[in-house]
DSSP file (Angstrom, degrees, kcal/mol; ACC not computed):
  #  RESIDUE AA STRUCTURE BP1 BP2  ACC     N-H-->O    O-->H-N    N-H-->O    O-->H-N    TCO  KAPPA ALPHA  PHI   PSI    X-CA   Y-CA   Z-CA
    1    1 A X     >        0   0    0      0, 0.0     4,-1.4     0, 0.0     2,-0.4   0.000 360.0 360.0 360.0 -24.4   78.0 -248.6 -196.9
    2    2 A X  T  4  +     0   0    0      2,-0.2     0, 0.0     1,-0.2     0, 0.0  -0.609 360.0  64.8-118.0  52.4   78.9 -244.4 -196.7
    3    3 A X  T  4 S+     0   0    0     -2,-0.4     4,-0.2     0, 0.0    -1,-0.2   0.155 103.6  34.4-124.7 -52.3   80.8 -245.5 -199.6
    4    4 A X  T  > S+     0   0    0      2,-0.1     4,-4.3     3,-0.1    -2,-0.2   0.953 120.4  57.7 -51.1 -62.3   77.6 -246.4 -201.4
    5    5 A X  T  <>S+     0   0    0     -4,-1.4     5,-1.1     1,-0.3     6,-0.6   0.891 105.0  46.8 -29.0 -76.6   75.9 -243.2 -199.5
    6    6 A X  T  45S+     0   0    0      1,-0.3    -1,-0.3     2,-0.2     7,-0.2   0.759 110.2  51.3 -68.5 -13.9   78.2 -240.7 -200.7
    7    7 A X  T  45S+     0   0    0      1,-0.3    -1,-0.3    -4,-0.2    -2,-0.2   0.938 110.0  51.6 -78.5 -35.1   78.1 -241.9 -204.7
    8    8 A X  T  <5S-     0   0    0     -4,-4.3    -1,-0.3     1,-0.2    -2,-0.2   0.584 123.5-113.3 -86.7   9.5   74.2 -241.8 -204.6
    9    9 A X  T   5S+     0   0    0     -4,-0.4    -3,-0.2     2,-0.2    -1,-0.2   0.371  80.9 126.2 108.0 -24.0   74.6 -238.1 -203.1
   10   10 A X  S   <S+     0   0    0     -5,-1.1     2,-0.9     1,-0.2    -4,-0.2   0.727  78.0  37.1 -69.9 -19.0   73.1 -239.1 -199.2
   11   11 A X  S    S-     0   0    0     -6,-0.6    -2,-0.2     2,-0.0    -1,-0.2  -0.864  91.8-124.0-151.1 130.0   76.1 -237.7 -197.7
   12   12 A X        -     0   0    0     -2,-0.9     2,-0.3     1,-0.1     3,-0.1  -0.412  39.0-113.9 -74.5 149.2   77.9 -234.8 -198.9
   13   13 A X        -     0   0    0      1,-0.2    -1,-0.1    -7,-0.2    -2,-0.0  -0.665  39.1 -76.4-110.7 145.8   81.5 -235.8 -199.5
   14   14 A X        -     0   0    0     -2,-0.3    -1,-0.2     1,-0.1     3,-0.0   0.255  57.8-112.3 -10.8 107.0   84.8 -234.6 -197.7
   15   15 A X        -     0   0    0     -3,-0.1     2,-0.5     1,-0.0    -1,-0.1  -0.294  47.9 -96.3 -54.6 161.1   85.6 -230.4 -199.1
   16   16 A X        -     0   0    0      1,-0.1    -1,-0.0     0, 0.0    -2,-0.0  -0.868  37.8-123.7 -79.2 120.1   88.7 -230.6 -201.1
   17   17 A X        -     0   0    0     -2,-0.5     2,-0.1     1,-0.3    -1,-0.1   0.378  31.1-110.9  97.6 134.9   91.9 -229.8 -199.3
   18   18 A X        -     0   0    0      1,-0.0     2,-0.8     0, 0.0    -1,-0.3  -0.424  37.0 -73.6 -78.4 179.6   94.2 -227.1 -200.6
   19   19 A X        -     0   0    0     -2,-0.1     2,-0.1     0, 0.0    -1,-0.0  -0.649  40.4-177.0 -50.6  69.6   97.0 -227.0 -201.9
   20   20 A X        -     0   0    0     -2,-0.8     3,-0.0     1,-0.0    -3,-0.0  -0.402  25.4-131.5 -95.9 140.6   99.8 -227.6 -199.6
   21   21 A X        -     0   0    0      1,-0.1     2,-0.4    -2,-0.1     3,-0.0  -0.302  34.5-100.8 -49.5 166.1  103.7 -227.2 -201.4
   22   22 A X        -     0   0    0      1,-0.1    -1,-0.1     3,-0.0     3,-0.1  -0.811  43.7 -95.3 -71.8 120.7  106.0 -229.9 -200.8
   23   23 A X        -     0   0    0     -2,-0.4    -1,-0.1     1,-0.1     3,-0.0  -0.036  44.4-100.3 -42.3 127.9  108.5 -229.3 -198.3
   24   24 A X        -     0   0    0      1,-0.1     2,-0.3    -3,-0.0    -1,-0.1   0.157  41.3-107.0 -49.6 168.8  111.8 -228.1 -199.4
   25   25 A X        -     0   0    0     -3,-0.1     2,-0.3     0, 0.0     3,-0.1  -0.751  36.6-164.7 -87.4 162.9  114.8 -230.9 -199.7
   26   26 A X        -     0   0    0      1,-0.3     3,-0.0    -2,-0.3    -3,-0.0  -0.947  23.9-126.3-129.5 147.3  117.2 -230.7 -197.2
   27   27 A X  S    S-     0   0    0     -2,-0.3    -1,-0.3     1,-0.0     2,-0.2   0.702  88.1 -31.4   2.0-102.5  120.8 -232.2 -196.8
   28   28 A X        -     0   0    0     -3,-0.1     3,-0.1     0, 0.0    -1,-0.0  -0.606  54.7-126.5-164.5 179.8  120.4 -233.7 -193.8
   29   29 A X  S    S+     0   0    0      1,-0.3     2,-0.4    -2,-0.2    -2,-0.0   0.441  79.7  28.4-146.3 -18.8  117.9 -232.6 -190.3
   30   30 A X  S    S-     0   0    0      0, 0.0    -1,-0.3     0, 0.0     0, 0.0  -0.985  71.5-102.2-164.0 156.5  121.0 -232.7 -187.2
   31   31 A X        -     0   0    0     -2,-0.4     2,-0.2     1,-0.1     3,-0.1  -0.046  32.2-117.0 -59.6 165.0  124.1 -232.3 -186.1
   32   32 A X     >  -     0   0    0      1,-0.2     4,-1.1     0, 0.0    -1,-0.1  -0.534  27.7-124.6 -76.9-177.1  126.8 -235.1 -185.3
   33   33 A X  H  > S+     0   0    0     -2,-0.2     4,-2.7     2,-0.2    -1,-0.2   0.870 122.7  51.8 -55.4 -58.3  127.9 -235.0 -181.4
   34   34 A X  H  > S+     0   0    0      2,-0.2     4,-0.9     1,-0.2    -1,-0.1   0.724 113.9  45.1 -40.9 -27.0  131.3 -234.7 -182.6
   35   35 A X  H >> S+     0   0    0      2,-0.2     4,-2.3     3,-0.1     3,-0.6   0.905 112.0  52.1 -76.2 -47.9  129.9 -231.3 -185.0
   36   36 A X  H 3X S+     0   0    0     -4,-1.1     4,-1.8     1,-0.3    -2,-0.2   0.895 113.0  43.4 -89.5 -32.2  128.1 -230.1 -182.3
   37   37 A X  H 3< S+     0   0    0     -4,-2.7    -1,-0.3     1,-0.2    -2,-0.2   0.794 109.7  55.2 -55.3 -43.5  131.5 -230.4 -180.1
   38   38 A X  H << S+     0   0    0     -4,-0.9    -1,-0.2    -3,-0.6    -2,-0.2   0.851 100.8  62.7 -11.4 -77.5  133.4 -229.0 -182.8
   39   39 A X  H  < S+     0   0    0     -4,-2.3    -2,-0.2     2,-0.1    -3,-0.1   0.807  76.5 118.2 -40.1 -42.1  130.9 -225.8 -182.8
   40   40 A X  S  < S-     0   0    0     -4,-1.8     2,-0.7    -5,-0.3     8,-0.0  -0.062  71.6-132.1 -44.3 161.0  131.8 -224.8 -179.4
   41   41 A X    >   -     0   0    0      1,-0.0     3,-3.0     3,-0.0     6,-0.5  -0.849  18.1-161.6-129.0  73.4  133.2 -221.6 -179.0
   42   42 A X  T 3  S+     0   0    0     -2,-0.7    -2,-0.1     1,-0.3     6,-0.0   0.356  89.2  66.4 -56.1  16.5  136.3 -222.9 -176.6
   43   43 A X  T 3  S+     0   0    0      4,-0.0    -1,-0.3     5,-0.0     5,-0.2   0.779  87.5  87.2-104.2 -47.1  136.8 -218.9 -175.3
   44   44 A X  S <> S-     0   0    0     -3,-3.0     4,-4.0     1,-0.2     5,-0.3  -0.175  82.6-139.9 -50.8 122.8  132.9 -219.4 -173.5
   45   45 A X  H  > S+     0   0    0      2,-0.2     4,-1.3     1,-0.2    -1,-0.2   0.852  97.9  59.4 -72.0  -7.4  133.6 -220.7 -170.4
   46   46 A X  H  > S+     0   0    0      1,-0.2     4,-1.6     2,-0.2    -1,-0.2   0.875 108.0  50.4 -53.1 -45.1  130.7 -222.9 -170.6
   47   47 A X  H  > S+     0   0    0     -6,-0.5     4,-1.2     1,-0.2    -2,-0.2   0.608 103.4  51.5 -92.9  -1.9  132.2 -224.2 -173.4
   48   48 A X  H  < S+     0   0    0     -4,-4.0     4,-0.4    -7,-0.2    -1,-0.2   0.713 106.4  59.3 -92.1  -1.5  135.5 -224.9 -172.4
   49   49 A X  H >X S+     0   0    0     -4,-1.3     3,-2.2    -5,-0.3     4,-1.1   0.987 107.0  44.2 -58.0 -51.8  134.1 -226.7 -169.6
   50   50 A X  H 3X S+     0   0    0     -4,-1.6     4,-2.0     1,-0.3    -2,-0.2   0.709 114.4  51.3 -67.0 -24.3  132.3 -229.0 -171.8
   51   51 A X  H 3< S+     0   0    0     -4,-1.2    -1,-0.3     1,-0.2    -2,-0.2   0.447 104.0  56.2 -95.6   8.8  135.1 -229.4 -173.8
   52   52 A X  H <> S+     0   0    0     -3,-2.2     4,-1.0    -4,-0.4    -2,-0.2   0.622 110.4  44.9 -56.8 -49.0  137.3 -230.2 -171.0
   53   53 A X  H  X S+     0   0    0     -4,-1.1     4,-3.9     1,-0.2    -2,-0.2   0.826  99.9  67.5 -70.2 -34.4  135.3 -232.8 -170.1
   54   54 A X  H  X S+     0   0    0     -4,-2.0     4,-0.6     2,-0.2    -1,-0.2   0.835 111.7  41.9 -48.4 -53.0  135.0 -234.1 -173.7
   55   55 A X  H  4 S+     0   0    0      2,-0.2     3,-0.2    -4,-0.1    -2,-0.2   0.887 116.7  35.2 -48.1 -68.3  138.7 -234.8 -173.1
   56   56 A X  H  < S+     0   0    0     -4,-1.0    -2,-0.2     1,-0.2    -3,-0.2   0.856 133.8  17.8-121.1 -68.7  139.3 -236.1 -170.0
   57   57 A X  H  X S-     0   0    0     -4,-3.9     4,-0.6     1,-0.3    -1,-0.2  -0.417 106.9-110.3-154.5  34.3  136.1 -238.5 -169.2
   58   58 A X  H  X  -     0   0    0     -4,-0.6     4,-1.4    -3,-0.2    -1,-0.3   0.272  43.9 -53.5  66.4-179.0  134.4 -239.0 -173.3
   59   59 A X  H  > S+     0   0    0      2,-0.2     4,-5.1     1,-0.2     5,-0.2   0.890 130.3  54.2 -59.4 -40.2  131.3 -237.8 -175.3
   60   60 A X  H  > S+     0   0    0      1,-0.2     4,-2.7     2,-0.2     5,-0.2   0.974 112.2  46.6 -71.8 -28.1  128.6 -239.0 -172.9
   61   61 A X  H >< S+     0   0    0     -4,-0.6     3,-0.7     2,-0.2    -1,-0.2   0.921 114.9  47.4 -31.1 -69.8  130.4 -236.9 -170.0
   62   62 A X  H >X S+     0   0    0     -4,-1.4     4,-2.1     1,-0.3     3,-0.5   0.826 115.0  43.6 -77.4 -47.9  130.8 -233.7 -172.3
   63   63 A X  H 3X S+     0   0    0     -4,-5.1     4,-2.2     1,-0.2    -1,-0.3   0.964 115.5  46.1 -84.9  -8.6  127.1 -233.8 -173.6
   64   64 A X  H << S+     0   0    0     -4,-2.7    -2,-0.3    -3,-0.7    -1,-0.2   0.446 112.5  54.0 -73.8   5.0  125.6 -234.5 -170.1
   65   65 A X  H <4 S+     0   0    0     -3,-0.5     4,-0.5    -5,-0.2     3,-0.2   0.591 115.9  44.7-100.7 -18.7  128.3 -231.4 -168.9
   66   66 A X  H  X S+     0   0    0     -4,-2.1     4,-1.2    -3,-0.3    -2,-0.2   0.685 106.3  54.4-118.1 -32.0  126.4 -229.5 -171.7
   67   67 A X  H  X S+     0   0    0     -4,-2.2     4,-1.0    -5,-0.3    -1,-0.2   0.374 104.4  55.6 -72.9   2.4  123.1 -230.5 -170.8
   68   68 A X  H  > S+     0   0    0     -3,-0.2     4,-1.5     2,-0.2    -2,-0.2   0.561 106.5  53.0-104.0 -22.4  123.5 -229.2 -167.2
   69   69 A X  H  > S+     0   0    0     -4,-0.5     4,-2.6     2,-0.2    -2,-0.2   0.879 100.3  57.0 -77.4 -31.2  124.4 -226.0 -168.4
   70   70 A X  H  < S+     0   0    0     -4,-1.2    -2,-0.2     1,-0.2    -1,-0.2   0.982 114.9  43.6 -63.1 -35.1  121.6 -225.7 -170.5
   71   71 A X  H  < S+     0   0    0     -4,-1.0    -1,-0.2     1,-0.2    -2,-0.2   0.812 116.4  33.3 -77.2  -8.8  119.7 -226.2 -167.5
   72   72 A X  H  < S+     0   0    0     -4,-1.5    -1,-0.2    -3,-0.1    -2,-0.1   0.629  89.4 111.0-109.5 -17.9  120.8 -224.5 -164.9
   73   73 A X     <  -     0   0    0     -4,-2.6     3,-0.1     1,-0.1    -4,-0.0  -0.112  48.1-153.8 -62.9 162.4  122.1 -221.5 -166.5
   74   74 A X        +     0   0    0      1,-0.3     2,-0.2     3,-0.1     3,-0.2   0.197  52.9  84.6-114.7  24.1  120.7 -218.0 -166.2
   75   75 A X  S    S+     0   0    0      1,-0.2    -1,-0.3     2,-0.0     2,-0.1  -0.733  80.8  27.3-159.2 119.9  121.5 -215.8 -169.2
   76   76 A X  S    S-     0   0    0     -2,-0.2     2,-0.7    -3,-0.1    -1,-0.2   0.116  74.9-164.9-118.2 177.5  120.3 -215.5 -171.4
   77   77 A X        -     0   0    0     -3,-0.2     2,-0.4    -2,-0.1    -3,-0.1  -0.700   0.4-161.3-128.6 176.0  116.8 -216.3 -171.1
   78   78 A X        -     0   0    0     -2,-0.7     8,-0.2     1,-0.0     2,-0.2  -0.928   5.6-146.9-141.4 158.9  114.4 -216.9 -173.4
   79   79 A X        -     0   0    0     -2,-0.4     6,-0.2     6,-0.1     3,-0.2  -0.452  15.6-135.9-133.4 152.4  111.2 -217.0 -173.5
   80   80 A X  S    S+     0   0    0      4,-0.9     2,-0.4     1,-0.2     5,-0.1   0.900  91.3   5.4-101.4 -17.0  108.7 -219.0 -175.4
   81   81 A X  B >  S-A   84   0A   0      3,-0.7     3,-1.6     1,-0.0    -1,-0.2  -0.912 101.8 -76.2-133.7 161.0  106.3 -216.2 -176.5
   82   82 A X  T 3  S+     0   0    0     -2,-0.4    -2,-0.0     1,-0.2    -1,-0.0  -0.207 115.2   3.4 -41.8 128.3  106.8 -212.5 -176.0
   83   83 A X  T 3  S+     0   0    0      1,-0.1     2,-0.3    -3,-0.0    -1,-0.2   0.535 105.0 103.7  61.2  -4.8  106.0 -211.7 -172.4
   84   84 A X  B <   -A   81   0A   0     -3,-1.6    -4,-0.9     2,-0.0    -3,-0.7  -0.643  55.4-166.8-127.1  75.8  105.5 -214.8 -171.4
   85   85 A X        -     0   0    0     -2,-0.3    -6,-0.1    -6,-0.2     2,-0.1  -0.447  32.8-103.7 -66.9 124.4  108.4 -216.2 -169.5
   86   86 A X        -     0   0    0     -2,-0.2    -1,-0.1    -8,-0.2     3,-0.1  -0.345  37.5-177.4 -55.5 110.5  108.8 -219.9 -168.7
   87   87 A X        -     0   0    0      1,-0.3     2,-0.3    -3,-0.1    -1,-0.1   0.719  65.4 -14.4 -43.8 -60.3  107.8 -220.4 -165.0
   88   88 A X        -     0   0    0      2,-0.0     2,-0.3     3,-0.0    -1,-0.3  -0.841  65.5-175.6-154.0 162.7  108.3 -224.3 -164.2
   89   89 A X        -     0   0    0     -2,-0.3     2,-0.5    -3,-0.1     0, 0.0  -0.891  35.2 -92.3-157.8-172.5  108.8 -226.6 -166.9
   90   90 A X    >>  -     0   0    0     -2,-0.3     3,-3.1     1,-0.3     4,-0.9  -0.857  28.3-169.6-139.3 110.9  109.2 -230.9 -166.4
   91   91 A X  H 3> S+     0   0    0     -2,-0.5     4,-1.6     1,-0.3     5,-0.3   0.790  88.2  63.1 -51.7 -56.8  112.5 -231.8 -166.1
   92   92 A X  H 3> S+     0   0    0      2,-0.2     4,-1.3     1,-0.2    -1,-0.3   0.624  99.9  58.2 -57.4 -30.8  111.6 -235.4 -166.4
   93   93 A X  H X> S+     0   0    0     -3,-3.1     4,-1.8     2,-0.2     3,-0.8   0.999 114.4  45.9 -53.0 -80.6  110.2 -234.3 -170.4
   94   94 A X  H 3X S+     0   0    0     -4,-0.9     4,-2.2     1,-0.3    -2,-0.2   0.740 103.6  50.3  -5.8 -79.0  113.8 -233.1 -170.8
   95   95 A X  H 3X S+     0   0    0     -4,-1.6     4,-0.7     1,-0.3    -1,-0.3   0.790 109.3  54.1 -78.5 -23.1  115.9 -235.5 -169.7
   96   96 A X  H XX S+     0   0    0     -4,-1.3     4,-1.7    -3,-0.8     3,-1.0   0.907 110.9  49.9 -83.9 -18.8  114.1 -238.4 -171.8
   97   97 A X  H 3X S+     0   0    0     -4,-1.8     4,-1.2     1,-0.3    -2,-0.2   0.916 108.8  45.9 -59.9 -28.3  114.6 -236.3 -174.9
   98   98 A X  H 3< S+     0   0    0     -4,-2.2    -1,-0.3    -5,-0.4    -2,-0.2   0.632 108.4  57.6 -91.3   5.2  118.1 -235.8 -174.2
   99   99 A X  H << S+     0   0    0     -3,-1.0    -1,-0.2    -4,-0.7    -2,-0.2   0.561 105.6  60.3 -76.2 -35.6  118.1 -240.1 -173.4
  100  100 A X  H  < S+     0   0    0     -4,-1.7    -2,-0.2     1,-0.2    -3,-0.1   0.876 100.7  49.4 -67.2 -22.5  116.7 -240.2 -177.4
  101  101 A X     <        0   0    0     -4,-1.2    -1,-0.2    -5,-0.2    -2,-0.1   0.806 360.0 360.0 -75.3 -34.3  119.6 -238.6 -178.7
  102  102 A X              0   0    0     -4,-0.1    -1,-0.1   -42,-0.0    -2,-0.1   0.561 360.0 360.0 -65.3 360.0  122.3 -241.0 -176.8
């Protein structure tokens, strides 16, 4: 019926959209675990923990040793806007992203 409506003019029809480009291509959108393990920089001691662990007890060890740093650490920090420092956030958000990745 607003099909009918819009040809005979009763209802003005949807403005036209711009133009949006098409997103560039890319390769490919994430790391492996095995890249991202790689990457570390085994002189940080952060990272030679995680890549200790990586050793000794497997991948899931190493990226839950890697996710603990990210949380708990304090430098450096970062901010999500300019001034506007992260207060509280919900861990529970967190830890099921980092369960989507496993």
């Amino acid at each position: 019926m607003l099909c009918v409506a819009m040809l005979l003019g009763a209802v003005p029809a949807a403005p036209e959209l711009p133009h949006v480009p098409p997103l560039p291509e890319v390769e490919r959108y994430a790391m492996t675990d095995e890249e991202l393990m790689a990457a570390l920089d085994p002189e940080h001691p952060a990272a030679a923990e995680v890549l200790r662990v990586l050793d000794e007890r497997g991948m899931a060890a190493a990226k839950q040793t890697l996710a603990d740093h990210f949380r708990t650490r304090t430098e450096p920090r970062w901010f999500i806007s300019v001034g506007e420092p992260i207060e509280s956030f919900d861990r529970q958000v967190a830890d099921d992203a980092l369960r989507q990745g496993a």
